[in-house]
Structure formats: structure tokens, C-alpha cells
N, CA, C and O atoms as CSV, one atom per row, in Angstrom:
chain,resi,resn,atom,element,x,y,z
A,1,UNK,N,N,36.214,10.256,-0.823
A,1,UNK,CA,C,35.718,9.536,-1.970
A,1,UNK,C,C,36.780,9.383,-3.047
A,1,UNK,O,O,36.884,8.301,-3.625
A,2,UNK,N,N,37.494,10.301,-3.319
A,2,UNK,CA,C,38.500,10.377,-3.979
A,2,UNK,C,C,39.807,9.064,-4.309
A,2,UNK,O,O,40.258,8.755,-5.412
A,3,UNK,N,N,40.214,8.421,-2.814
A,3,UNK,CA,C,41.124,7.727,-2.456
A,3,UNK,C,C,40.583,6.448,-2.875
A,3,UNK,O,O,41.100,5.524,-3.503
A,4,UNK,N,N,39.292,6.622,-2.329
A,4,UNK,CA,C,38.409,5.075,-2.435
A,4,UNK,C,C,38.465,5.013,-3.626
A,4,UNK,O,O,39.140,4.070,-4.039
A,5,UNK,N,N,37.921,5.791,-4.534
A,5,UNK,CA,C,37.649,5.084,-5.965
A,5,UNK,C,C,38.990,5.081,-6.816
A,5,UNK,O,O,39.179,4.125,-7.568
A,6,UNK,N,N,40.087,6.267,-6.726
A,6,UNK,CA,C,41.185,5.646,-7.040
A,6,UNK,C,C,42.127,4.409,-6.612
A,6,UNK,O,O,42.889,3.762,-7.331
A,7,UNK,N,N,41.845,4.258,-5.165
A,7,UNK,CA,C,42.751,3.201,-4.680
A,7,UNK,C,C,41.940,1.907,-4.981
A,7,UNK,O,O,42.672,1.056,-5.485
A,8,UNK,N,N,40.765,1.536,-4.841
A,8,UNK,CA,C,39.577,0.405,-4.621
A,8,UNK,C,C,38.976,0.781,-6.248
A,8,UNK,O,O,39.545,0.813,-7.339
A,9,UNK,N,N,38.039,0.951,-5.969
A,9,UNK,CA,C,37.124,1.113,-7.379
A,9,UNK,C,C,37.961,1.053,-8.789
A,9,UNK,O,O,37.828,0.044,-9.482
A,10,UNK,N,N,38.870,2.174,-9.252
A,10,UNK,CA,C,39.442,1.802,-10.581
A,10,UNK,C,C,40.288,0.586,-11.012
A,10,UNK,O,O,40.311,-0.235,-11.929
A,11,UNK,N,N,41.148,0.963,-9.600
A,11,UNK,CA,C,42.124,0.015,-10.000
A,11,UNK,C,C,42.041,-1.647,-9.787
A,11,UNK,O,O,42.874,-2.466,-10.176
A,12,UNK,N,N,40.933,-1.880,-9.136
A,12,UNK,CA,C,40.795,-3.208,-9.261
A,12,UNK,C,C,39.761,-3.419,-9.888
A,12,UNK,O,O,39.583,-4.602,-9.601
A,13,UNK,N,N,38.836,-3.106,-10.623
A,13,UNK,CA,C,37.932,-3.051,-11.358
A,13,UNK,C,C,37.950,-4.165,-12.858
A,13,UNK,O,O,38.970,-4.783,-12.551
A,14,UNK,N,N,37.662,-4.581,-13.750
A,14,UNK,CA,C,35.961,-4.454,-13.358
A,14,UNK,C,C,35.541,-5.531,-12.379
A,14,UNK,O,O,36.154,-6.566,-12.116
A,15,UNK,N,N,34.666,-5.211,-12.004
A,15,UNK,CA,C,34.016,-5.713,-11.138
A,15,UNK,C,C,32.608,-6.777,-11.705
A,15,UNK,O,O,31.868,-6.552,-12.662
A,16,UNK,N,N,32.571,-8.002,-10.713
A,16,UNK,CA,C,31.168,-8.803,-11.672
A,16,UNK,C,C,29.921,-8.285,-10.956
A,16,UNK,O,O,28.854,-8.229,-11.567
A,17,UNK,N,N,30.065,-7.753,-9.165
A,17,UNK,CA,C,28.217,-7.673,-9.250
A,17,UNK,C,C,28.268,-6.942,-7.948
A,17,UNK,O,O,29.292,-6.940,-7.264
A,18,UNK,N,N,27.433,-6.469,-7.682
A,18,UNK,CA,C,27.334,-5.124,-6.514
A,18,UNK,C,C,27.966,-6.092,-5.098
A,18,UNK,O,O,28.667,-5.499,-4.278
A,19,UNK,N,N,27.701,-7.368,-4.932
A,19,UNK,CA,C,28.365,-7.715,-3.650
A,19,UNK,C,C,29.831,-7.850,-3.863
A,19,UNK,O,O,30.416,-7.598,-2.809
A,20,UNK,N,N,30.441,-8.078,-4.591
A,20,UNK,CA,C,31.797,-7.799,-4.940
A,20,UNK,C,C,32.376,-6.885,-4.416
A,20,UNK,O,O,33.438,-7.017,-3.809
A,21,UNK,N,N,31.741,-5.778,-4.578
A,21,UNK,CA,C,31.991,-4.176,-4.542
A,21,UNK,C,C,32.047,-3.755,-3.024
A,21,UNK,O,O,32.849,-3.018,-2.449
A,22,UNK,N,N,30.545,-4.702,-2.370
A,22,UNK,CA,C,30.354,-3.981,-0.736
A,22,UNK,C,C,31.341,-5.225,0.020
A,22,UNK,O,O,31.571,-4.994,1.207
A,23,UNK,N,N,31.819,-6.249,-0.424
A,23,UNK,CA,C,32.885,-6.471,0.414
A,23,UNK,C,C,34.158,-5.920,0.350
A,23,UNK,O,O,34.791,-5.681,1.379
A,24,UNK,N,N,34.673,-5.652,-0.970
A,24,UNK,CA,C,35.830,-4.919,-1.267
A,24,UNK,C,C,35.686,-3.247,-0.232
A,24,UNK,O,O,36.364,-2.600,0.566
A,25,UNK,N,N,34.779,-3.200,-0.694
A,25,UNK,CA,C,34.630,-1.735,0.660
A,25,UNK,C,C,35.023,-1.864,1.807
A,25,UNK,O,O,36.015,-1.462,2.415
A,26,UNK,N,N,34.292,-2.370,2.023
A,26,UNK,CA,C,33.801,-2.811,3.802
A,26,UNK,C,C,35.955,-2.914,3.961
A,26,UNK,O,O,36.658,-2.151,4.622
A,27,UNK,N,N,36.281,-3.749,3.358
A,27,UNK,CA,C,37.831,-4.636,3.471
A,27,UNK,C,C,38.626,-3.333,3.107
A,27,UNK,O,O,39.605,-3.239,3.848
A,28,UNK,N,N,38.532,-2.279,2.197
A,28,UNK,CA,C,39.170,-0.932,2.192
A,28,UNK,C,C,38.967,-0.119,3.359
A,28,UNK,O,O,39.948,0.483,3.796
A,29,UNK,N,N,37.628,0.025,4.056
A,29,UNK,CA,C,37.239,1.035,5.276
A,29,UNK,C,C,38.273,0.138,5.926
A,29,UNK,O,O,39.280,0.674,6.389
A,30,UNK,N,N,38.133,-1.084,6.001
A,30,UNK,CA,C,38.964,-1.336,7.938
A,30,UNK,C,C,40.665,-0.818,7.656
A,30,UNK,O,O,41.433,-0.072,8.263
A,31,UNK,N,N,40.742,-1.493,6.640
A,31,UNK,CA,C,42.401,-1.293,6.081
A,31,UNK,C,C,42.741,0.375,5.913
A,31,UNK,O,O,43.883,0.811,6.063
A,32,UNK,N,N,41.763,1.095,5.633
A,32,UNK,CA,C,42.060,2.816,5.747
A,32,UNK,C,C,41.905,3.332,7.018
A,32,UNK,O,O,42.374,4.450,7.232
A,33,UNK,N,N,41.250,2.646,8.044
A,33,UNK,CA,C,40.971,3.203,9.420
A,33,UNK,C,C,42.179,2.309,9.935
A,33,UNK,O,O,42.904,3.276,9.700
A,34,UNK,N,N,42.752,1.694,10.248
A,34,UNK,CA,C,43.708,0.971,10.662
A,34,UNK,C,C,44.930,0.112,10.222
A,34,UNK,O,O,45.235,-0.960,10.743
A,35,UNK,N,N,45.357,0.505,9.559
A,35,UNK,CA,C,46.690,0.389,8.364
A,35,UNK,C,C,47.224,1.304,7.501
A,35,UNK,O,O,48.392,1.213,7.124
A,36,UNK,N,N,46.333,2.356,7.078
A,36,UNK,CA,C,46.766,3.427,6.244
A,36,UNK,C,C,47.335,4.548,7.524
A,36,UNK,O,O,46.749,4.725,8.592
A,37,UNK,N,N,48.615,5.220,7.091
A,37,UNK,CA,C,49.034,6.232,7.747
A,37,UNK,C,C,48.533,7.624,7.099
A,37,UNK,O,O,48.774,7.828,5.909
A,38,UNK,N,N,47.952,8.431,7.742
A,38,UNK,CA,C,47.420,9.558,7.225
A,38,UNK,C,C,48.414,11.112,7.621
A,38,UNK,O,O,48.520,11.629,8.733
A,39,UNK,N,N,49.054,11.590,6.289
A,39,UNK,CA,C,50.105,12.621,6.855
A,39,UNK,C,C,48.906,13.994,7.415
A,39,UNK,O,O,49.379,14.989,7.963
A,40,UNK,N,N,47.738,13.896,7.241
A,40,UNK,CA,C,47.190,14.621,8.094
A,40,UNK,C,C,47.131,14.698,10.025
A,40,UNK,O,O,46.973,15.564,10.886
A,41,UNK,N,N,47.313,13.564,9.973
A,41,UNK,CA,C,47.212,12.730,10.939
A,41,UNK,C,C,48.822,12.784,11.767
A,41,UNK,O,O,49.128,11.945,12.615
A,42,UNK,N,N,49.693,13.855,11.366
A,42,UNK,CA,C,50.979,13.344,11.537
A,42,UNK,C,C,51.572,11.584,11.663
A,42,UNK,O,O,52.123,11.009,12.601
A,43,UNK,N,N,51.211,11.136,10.412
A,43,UNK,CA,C,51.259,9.595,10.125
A,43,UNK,C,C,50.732,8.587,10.552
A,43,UNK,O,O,50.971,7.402,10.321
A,44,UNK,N,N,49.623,9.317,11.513
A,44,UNK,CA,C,49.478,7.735,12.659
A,44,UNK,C,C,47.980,7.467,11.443
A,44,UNK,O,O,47.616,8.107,10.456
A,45,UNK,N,N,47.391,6.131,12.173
A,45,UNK,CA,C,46.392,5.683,11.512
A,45,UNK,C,C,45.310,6.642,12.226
A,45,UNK,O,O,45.576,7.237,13.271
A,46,UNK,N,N,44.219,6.728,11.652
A,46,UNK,CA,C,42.862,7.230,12.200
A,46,UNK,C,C,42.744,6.428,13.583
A,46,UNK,O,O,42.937,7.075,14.612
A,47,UNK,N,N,42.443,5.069,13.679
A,47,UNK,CA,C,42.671,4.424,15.063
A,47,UNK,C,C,43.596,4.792,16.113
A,47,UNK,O,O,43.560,4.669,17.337
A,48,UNK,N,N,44.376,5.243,15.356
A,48,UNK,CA,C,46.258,5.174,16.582
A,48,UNK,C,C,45.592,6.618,16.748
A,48,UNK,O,O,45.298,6.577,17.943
A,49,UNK,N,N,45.273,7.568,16.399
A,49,UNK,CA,C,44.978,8.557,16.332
A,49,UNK,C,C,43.885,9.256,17.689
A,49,UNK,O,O,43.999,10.169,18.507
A,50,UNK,N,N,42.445,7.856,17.215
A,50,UNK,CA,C,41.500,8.153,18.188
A,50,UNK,C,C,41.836,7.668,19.408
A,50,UNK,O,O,41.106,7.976,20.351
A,51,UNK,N,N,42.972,6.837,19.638
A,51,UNK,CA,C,43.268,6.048,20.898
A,51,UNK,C,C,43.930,7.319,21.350
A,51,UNK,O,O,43.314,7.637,22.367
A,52,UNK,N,N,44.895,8.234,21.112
A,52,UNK,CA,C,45.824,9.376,21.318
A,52,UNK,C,C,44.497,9.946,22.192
A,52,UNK,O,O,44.448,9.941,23.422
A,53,UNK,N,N,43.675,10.325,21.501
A,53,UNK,CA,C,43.118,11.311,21.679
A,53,UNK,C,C,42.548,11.207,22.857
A,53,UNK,O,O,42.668,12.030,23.765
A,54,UNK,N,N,41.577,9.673,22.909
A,54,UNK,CA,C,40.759,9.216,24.187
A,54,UNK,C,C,41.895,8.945,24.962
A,54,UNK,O,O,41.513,9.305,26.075
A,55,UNK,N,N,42.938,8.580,25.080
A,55,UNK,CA,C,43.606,8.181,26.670
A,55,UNK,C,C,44.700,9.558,26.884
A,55,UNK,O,O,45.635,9.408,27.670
A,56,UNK,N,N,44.565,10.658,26.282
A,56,UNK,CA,C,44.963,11.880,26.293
A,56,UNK,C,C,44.166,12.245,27.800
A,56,UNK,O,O,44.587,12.425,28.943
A,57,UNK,N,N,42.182,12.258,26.898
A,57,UNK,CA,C,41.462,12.610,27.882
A,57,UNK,C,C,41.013,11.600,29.065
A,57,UNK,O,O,40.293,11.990,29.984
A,58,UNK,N,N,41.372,10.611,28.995
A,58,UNK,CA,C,41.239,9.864,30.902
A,58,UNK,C,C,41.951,10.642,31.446
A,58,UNK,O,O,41.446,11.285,32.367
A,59,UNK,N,N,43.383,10.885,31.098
A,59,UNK,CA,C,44.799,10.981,32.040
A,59,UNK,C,C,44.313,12.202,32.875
A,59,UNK,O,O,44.244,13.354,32.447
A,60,UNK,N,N,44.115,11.946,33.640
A,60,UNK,CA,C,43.948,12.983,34.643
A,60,UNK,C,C,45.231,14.213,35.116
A,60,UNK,O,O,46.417,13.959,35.327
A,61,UNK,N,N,44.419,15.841,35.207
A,61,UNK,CA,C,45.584,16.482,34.669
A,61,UNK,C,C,46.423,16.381,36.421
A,61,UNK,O,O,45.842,16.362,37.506
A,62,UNK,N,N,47.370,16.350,36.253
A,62,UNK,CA,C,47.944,16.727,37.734
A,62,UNK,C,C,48.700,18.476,38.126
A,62,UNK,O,O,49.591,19.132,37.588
A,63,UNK,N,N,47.966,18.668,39.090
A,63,UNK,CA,C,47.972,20.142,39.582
A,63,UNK,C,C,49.024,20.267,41.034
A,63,UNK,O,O,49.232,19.478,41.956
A,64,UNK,N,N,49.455,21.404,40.781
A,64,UNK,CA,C,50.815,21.750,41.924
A,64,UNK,C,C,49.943,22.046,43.342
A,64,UNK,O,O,50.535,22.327,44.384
């Protein structure tokens, strides 16, 4: 919540009317799930992230 309302909410503010607001969202969620690098994340996006993770687990392990 933090990021959102500093990055979205203050700084582009004011705002004229609640649909303003839920498209500007909606247009921050995709752009934070897939454009923002997260150093939690060792930099990747949340997306680049969940793709790691799911084709981690297809790869089938190979045994001696």
C-alpha cells in the first residue's frame, strides 16, 4: 500500500472522480507486476519471477 499511494495516489493527484482512480490502479497493478523490478525479488519482475518458479517446477529432475 505504501508504494501505491506514494508512487500513484500522491503524486499524481488530485484526482476528479473515483473512475479516474480505478483506472490509474488497475494501469499501476499491471505496470508493478510486470515492469517494476523488485530487489526482493533479486530484480526480476513479480511475473519473470512466477515464470522462474513454474518452469523450475515442470523441469523434470534427472536422476543417475
Amino acid at each position: 500500500m505504501g508504494s501505491f499511494k506514494n508512487e500513484l495516489i500522491r503524486r499524481q493527484g488530485p484526482w476528479r472522480d473515483v473512475n479516474q482512480v480505478e483506472i490509474a490502479t488497475a494501469e499501476w497493478v499491471v505496470w508493478f507486476n510486470t515492469e517494476r523490478p523488485h530487489e526482493h525479488l533479486d530484480d526480476f519482475t513479480p511475473e519473470a519471477a512466477e515464470k522462474l518458479h513454474y518452469d523450475h517446477r515442470r523441469t523434470p529432475i534427472m536422476t543417475g
